[in-house]
N, C-alpha and C positions, 0 to 999 in steps of 0.2 A: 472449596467454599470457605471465606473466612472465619473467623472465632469473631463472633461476639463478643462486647466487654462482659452483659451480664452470662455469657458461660464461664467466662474462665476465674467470674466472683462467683458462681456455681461451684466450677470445681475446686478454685481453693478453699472453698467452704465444706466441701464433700471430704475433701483431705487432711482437712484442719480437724472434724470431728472425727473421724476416722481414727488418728492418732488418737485423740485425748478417750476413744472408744480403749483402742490397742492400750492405751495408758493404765485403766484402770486395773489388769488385773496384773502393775506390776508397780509395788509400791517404791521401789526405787524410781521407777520413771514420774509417778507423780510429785515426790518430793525435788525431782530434778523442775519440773514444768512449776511448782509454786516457785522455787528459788530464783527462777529467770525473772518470773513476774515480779517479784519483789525488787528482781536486782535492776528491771527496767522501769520498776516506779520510781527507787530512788533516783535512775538517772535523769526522768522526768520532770522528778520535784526541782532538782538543781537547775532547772530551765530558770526558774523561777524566783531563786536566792540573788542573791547581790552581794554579802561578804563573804571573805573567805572561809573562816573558818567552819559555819556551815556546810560550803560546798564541798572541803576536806571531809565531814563527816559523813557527807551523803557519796559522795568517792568510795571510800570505805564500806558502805553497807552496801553498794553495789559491785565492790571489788569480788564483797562476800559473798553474795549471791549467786555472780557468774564462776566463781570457784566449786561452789556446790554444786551447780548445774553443767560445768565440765568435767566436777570427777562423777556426777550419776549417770548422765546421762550415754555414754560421757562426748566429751568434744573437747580433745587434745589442743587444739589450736588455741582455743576458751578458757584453758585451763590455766597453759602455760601464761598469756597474755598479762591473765588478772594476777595470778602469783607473782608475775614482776612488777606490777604495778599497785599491791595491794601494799609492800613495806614501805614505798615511795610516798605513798598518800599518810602513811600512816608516820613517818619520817616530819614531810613537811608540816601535817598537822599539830604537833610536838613542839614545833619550831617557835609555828603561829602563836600556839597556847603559850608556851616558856615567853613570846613578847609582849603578849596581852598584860599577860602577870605583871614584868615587869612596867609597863606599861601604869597599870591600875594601881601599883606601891608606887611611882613617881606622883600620878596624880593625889595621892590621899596625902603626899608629902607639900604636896603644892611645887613640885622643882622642875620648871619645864625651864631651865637655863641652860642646858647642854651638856650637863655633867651627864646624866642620864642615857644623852645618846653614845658615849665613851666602847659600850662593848661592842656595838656595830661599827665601829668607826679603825679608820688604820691611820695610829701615826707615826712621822717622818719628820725629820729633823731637817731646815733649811739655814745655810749660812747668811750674813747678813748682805744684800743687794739680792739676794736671788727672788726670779719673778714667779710665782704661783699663777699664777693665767695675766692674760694680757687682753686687754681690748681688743673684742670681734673676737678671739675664739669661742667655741663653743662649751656651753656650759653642762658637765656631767657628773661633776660633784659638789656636797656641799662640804665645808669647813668649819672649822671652829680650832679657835688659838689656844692653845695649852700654855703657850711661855713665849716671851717676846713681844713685838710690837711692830706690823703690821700696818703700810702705806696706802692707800686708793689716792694712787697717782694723781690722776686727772681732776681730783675736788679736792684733793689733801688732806681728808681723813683721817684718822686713826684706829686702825683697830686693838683693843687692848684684850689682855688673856679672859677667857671665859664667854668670849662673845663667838658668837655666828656669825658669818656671811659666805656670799657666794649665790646666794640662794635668788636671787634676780633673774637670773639667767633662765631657773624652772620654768619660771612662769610668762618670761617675753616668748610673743609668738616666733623669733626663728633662732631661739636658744640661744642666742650669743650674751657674751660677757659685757658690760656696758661700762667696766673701769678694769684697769690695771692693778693688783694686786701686790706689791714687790715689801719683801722681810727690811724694817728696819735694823733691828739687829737679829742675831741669830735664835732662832724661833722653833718650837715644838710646834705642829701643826696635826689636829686629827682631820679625819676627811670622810666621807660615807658617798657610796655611790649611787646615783640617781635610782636603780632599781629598786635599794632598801627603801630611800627615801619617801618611794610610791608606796611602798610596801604602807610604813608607817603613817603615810598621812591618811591611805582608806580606813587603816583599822583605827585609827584614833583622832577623834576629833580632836580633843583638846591639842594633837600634836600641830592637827592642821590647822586650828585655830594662830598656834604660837607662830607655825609657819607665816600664815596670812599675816599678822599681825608684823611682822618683821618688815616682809615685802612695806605694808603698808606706811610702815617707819622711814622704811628708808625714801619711798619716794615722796614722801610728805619732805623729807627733809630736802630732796632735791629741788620740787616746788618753793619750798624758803629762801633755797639758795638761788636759785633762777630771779623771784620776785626782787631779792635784795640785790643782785647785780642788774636787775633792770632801773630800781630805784635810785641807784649808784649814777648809773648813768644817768638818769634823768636830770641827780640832783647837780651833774659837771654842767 
């Protein structure tokens, strides 16, 4: 004869109390059974959240829970899991917080010019002709010039030290480069890779603000120069 569905929500119900019966008269097991709950509220709430650093916190209160509820109850497998994963959350958390910081003294300084982004960033020394990316590769870091002077080929720009670019490439749909990048002379260059770069734009507005604002520089400018070469022509 088959199981019914409402038997077998019978029986897990019959089992369920069963236990939390057997639980009562052992106060380790109760304090194992609130920890769980706790440590699956917090994972619940985190359905919920949108930044990080929240979700880092609620990581952590659920690392700790299922730690308590592996060594009471106990559940080896439970135990071991969230022990390695409880200094990891607690690790990146630290991270997070250590850039907010820095983050919130750039803003009260007012200096979103790129000195700021410096600790994230790795720089490398280039001789002078040499190409930093080329039209159609793909774009996966940004830049910013420390020393030297810095070609875009294909419009004949200048980039001079303290300035960003690169940053085009984030935001076109199939991530490619749309100019040629090549060292006038020989150049310090810092560089930060696409991951931080996400990192830093969720957690701070104003960074993504400066972001947006770049993109939107440069292609206004491109629009200027488009208009004026068509005007050019007109005016032959």
């Amino acid at each position: 004869m088959p199981v019914l569905p409402a038997d077998l929500f019978a029986n897990a119900y019959a089992s369920v109390m069963a236990y939390f019966y057997a639980a009562r008269s052992s106060p380790a097991e109760i304090m194992a059974i609130v920890a769980v709950i706790i440590g699956g509220a917090f994972v619940m709430t985190s359905s919920f959240v949108k930044t990080m650093i929240p979700l880092r916190w609620l990581a952590i209160g659920s690392n700790i829970g299922f730690v308590c509820y592996g060594a009471l109850h106990p559940s080896i497998p439970m135990l071991v899991l969230h022990l390695v994963m409880l200094p990891v959350n607690v690790f990146r958390l630290k991270e997070m917080v250590q850039l907010t910081r820095r983050i919130s003294a750039v803003e009260r300084k007012a200096d979103l010019s790129g000195i700021w982004l410096r600790p994230y960033m790795r720089s490398n020394e280039y001789a002078a002709g040499a190409v930093l990316f080329r039209l159609g590769d793909r774009g996966n870091r940004l830049y910013l010039l420390a020393d030297g002077e810095i070609e875009l080929v294909e419009i004949g720009a200048r980039i001079t030290p303290g300035e960003i670019f690169g940053e085009i490439a984030f935001f076109a749909p199939d991530r490619r480069r749309r100019l040629t990048a090549r060292c006038v002379s020989h150049c310090t260059v810092l560089s930060i890779d696409e991951s931080t770069v996400r990192q830093l734009y969720h957690q701070n507005p104003a960074f993504g603000f400066k972001l947006t604002t770049l993109v939107a520089g440069r292609l206004s400018a491109d629009v200027n120069r488009l208009t004026e070469a068509l005007h050019g022509r007109s005016a032959a």
